[in-house]
C-alpha positions as CSV (number, residue, x, y, z in Angstrom):
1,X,-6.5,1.4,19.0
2,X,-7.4,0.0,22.4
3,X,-4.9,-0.3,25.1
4,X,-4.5,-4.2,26.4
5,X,-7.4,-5.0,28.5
6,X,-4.8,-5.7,31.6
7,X,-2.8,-2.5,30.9
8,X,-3.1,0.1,33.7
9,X,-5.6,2.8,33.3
10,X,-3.3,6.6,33.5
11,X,-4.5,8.8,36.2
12,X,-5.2,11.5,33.8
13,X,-6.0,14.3,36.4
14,X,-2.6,13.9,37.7
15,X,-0.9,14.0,34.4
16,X,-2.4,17.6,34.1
17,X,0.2,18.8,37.0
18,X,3.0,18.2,34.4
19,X,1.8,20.8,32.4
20,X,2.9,24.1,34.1
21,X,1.0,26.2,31.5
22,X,-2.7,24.4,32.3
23,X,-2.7,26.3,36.3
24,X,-4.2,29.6,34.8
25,X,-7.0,31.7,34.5
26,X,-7.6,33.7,30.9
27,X,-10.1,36.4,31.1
28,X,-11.0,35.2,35.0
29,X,-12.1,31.8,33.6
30,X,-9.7,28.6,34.3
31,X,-7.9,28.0,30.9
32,X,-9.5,25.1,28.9
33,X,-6.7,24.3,26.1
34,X,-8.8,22.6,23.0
35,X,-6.2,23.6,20.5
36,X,-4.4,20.8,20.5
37,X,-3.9,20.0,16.7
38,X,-2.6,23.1,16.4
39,X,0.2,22.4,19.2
40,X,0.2,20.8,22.1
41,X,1.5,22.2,25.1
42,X,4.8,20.6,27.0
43,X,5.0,19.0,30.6
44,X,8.2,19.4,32.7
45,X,10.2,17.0,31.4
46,X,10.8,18.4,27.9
47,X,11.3,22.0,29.5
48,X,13.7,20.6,31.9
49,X,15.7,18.5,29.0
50,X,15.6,22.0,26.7
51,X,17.3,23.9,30.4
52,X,19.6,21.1,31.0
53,X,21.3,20.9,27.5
54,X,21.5,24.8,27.7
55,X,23.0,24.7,30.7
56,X,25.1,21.7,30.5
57,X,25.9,20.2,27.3
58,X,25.0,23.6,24.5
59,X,27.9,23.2,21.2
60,X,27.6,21.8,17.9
61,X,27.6,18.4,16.8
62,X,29.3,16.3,14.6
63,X,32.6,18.1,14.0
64,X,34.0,19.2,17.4
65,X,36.3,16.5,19.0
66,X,36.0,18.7,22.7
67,X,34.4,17.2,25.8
68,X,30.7,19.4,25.2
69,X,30.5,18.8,21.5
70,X,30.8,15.0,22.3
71,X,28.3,15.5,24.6
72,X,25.7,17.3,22.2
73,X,26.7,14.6,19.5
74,X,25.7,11.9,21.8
75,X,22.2,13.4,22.8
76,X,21.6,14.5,19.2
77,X,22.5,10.9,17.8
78,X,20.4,9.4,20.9
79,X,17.3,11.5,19.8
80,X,17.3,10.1,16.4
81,X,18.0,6.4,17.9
82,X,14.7,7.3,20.3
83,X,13.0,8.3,17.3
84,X,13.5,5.4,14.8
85,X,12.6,3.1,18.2
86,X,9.1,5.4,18.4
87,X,8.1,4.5,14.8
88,X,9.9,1.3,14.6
89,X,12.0,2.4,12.0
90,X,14.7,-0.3,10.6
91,X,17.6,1.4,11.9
92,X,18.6,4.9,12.9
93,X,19.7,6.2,9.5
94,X,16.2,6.0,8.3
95,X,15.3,8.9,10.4
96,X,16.0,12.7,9.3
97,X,15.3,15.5,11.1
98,X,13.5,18.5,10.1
99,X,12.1,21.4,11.2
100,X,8.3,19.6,11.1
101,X,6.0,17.9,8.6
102,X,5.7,20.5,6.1
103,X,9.5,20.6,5.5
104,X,9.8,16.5,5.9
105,X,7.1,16.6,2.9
106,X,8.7,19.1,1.0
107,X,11.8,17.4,0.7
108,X,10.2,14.5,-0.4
109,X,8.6,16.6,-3.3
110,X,12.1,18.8,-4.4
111,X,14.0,15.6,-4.1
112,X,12.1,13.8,-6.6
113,X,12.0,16.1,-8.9
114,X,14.7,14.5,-11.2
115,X,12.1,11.3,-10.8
116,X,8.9,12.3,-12.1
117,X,8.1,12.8,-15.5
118,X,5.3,14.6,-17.4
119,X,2.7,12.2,-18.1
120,X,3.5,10.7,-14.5
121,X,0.7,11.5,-11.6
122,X,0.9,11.9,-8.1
123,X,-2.2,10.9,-6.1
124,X,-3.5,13.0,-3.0
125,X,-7.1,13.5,-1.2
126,X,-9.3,15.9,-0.9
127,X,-8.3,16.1,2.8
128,X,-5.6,17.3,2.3
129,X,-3.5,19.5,4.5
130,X,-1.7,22.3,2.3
131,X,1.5,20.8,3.3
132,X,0.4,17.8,1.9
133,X,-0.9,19.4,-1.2
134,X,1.0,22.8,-2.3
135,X,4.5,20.2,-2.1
136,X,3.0,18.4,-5.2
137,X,1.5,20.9,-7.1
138,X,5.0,22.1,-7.0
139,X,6.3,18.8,-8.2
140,X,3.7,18.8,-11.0
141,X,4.8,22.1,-11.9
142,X,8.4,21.4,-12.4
143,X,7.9,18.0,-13.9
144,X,4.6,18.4,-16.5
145,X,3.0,15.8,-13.7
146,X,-0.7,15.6,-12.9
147,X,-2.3,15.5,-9.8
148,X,-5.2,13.3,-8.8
149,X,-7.5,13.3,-5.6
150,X,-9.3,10.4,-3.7
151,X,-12.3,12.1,-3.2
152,X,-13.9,12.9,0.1
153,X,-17.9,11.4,0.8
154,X,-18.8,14.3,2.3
155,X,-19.3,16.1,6.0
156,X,-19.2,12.5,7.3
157,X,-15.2,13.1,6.0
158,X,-14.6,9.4,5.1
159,X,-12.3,8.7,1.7
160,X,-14.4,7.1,-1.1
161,X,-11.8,4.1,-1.6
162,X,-14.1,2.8,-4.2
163,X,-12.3,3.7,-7.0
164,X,-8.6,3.7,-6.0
165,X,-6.7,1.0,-7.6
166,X,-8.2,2.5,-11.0
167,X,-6.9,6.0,-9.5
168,X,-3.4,4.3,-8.7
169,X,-3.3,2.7,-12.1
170,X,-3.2,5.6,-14.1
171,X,0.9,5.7,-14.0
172,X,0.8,7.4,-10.4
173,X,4.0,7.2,-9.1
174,X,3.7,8.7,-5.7
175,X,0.5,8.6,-3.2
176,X,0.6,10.8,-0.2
177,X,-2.4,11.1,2.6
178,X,-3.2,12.0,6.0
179,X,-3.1,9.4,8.7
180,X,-5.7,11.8,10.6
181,X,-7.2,14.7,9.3
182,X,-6.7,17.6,11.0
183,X,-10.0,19.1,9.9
184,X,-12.0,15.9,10.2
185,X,-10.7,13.8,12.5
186,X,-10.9,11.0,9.6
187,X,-8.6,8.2,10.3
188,X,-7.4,6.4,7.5
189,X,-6.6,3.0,7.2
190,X,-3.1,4.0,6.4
191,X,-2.1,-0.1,6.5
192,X,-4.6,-1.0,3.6
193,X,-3.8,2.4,1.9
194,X,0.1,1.6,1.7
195,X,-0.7,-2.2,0.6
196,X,-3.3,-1.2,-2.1
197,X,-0.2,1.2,-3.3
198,X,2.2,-1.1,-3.2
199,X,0.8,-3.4,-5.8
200,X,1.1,-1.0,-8.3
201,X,4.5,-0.1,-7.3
202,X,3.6,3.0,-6.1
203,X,5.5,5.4,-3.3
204,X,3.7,6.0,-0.6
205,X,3.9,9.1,1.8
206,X,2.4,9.4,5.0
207,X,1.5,12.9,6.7
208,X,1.8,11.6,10.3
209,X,1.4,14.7,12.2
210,X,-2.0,14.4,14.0
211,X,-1.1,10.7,14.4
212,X,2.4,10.0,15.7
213,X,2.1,11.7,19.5
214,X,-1.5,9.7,19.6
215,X,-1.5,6.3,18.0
216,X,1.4,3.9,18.1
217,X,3.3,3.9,14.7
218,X,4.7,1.0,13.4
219,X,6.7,2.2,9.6
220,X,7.7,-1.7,9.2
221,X,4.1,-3.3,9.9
222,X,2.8,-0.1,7.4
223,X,5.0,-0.9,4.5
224,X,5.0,3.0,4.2
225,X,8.1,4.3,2.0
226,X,8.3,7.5,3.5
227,X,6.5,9.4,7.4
228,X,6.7,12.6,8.4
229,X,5.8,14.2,11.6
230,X,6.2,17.3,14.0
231,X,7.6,17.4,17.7
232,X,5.9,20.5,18.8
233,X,2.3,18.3,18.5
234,X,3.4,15.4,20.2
235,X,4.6,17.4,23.4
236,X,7.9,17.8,22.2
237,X,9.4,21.6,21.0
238,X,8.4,24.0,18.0
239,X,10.6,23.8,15.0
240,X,11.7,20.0,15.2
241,X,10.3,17.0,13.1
242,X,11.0,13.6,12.0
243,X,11.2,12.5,8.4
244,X,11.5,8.6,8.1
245,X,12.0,7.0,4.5
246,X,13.0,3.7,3.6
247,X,17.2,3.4,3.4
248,X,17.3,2.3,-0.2
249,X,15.1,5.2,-1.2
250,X,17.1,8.2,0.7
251,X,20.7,6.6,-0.8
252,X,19.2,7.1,-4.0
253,X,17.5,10.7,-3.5
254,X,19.2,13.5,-4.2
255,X,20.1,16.4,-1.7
256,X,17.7,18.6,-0.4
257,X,19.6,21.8,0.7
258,X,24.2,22.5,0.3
259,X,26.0,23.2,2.6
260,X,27.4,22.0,5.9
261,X,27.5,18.5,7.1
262,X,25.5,16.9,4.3
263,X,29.0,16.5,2.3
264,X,31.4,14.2,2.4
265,X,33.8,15.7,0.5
266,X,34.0,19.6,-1.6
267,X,36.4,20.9,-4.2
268,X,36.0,24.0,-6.5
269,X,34.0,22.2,-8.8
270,X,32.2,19.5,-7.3
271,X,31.2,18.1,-4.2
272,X,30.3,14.3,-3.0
273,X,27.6,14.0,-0.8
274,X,27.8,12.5,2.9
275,X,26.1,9.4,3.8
276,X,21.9,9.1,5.3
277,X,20.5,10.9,7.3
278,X,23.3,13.4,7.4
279,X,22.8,13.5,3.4
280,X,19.3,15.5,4.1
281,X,20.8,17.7,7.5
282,X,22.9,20.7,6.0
283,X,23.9,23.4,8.7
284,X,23.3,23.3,12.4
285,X,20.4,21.2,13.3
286,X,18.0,22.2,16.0
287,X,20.2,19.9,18.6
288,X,17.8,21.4,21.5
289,X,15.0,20.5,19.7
290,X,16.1,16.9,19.2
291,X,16.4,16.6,23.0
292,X,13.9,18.1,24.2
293,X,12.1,15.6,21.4
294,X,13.7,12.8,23.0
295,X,12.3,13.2,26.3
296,X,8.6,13.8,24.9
297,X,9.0,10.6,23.2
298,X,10.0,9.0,26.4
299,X,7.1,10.6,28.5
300,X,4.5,9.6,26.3
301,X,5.4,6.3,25.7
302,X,5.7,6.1,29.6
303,X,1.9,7.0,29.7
304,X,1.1,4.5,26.6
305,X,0.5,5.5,23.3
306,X,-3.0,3.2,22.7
307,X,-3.8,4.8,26.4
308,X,-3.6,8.3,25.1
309,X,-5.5,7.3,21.9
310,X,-8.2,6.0,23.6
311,X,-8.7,8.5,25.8
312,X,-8.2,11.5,23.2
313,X,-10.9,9.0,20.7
314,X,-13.5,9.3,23.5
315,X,-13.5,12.9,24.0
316,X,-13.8,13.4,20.9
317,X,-16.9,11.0,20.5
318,X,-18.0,12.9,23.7
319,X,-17.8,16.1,22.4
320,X,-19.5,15.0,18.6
321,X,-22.3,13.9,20.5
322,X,-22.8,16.5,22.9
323,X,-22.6,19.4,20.7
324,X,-24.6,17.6,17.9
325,X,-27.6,18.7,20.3
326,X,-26.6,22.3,20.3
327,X,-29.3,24.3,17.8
328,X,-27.7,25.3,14.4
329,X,-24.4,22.9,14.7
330,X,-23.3,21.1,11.9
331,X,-20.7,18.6,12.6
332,X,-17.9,17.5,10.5
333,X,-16.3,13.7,10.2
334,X,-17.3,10.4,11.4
335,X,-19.5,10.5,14.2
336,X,-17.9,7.0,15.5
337,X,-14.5,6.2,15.4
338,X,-12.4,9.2,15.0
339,X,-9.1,10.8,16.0
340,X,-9.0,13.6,18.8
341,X,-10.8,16.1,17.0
342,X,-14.0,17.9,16.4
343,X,-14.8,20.6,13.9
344,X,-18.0,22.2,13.5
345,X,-19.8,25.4,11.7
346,X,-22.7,27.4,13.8
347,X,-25.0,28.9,11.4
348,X,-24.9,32.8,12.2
349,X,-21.7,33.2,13.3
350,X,-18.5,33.0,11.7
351,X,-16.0,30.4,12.8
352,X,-13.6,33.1,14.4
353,X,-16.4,34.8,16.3
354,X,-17.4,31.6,17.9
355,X,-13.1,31.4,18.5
356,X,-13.7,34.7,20.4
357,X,-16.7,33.9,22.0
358,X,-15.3,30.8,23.5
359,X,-11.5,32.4,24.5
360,X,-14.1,35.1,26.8
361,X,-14.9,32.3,28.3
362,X,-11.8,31.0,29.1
363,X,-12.0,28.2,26.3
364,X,-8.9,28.0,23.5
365,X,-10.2,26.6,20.2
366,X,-9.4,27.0,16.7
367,X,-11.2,28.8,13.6
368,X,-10.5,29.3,10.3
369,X,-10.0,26.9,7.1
370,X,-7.4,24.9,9.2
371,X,-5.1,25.0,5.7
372,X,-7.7,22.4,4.5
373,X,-9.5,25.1,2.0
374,X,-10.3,23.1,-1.2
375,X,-11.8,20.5,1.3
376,X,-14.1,23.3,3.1
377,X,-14.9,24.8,-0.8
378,X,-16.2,21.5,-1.8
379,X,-18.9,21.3,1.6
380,X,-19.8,24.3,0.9
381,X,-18.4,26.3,3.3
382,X,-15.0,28.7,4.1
383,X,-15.0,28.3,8.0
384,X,-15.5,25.3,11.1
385,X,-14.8,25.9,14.5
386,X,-12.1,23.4,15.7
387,X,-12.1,21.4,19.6
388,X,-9.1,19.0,19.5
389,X,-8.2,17.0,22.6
390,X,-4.5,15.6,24.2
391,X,-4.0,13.4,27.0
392,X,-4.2,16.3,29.3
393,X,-8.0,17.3,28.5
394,X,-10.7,16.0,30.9
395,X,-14.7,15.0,30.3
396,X,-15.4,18.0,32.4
397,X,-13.8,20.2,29.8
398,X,-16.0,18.6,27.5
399,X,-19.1,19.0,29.5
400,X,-17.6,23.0,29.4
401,X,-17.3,23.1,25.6
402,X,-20.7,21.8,25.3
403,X,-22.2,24.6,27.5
404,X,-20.3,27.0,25.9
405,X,-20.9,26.0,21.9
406,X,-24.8,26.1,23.2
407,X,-24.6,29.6,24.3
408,X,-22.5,31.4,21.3
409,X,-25.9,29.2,19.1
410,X,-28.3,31.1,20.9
411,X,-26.3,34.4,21.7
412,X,-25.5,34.5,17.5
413,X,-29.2,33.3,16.8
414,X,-30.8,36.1,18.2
């Protein structure tokens, strides 16, 4: 997504100085952070929120009637207000917090297990992150379910939409996919992929986490029943995420954990369950978390999100084109438009030696099967090399990575 034509341009050098963790050296070299889609690192605003709750407002929520629990009910409720704003969710009560993604997802999955039946299917892609794929082999475990996959072209990582509404047909009752993929950098065209489901009444489940601290969300324009994302790649802390799903659909789910705060009432025998969110939030929730959440929500929409996607998007493209010249590359995803990612195998060298070679040089990347392995099996390979960008990255970086990637090929290739 482009931002407006009259919206301001960030000063994106600037920006950097929010990050206190960029102003370093590793190994002598100045530190070139390209490990984005793993986590992204936090400017000052989220570490100051995370001190001033500590310092100021630090109790439980929700059942203390004293001055600092009312305090640390009020940020925590404001975080979740914050987040159903960020995604344009109906109202507040549509939002649940989680730790991340992976446990947003997986409480989709236990939750409807009492709703599937053998015979039914759940439909995924060959994409796939393993959060977004172990979840519902699970489900199909418990239930007798199958699992389908939209297939995958090939290195160019596009979805083969060809044959999906003969896919959905086949009694699939829930389709989840990536709105990025983290290994690609494919993005889907998550609006089409929720309508398409949505004439065959079909759930649909959107793995939002390389999307949500990049592109502007919009759940209601979607038609998505259910989004799940993770602070601590959006800016925000480690250990906090947002699950949103449709009202109707969480009042009729059943719990996902016991225990406090997600009753409304217990006696020896039975209990009765509180109302959404609060339903899906048993035990202390990460309250620090939440607000330090908040105020990464607040700093990146103060930047713009269609800013930051167009400016991680072209790095990206950057970087696909400058290391496609780099001997003995082979590049994975679309080589046009593509989220802020770029993963690549050297022939020679395995992915993690390339990791190494590039962190001597001061350069962080990521190697390894990025929890995408059936995806890697069918190319052909175990390994890529992984560059992924954030709003704090600069062309120069690029222009490093480049340099870089072209020395481990010839260094490796004798």
């Amino acid at each position: 997504m482009k931002p407006p034509a009259d919206a301001p341009v960030p000063d994106w050098a600037a920006l950097r100085a929010d990050f206190p963790i960029l102003d370093q050296t590793v190994h002598g070299r100045p530190l070139v952070y390209l490990d984005n889609a793993a986590t992204t690192q936090k400017p000052r605003a989220v570490i100051e929120a995370l001190v001033r709750y500590y310092e100021h407002d630090n109790a439980n929520v929700h059942r203390g009637v004293h001055e600092l629990s009312y305090r640390a009910t009020t940020a925590y409720e404001a975080a979740r207000a914050r987040a159903a704003q960020f995604i344009h969710a109906a109202v507040p009560e549509e939002i649940i917090f989680t730790r991340g993604t992976t446990e947003g997802l997986n409480l989709i999955a236990y939750t409807f297990t009492s709703r599937i039946k053998p015979g039914d299917a759940i439909l995924v892609t060959e994409m796939e992150h393993h959060s977004n794929l172990v979840p519902w082999q699970l489900l199909a475990r418990r239930t007798g379910a199958k699992l389908l996959f939209v297939p995958v072209t090939g290195d160019d990582g596009l979805l083969d939409l060809s044959g999906l509404d003969a896919l959905l047909a086949r009694n699939v009752k829930i389709f989840a996919f990536p709105h990025i993929s983290n290994s690609l950098g494919t993005i889907n065209p998550a609006l089409e992929l929720c309508a398409r489901a949505r004439r065959h009444g079909v759930i649909t489940v959107v793995d939002a986490a390389q999307s949500a601290g990049h592109l502007p969300i919009d759940v209601q324009a979607l038609g998505c029943d259910f989004l799940a994302f993770s602070g601590h790649k959006m800016a925000g802390p480690t250990g906090i995420g947002v699950l949103y799903g449709r009202q109707a659909l969480l009042e009729a789910m059943d719990p996902f954990q016991g225990g406090g705060e997600m009753i409304a009432s217990v006696q020896f025998e039975q209990s009765t369950w509180n109302k959404v969110p609060h339903k899906f939030e048993a035990g202390t929730p990460d309250i620090a978390g939440a607000v330090g959440l908040h105020a990464a929500m607040d700093y990146l929409d103060a930047i713009g999100r269609p800013a930051i996607a167009a400016h991680d998007g072209q790095l990206a493209r950057d970087a696909f084109a400058r290391l496609a010249r780099v001997p003995g590359i082979r590049l994975f995803g679309p080589a046009g438009e593509r989220g802020g990612l770029v993963s690549f195998g050297l022939a020679g060298a395995h992915a993690h030696d390339v990791v190494t070679f590039a962190d001597r040089e001061g350069i962080a990347l990521r190697g390894g099967h990025h929890c995408t392995q059936p995806l890697w099996r069918k190319l052909g390979i175990t390994a890529t090399t992984r560059a992924s960008f954030y709003l704090y990255n600069t062309a120069a970086e690029v222009d490093r990575l480049a340099e870089v990637i072209d020395q481990a090929a010839r260094f490796f290739g004798g």
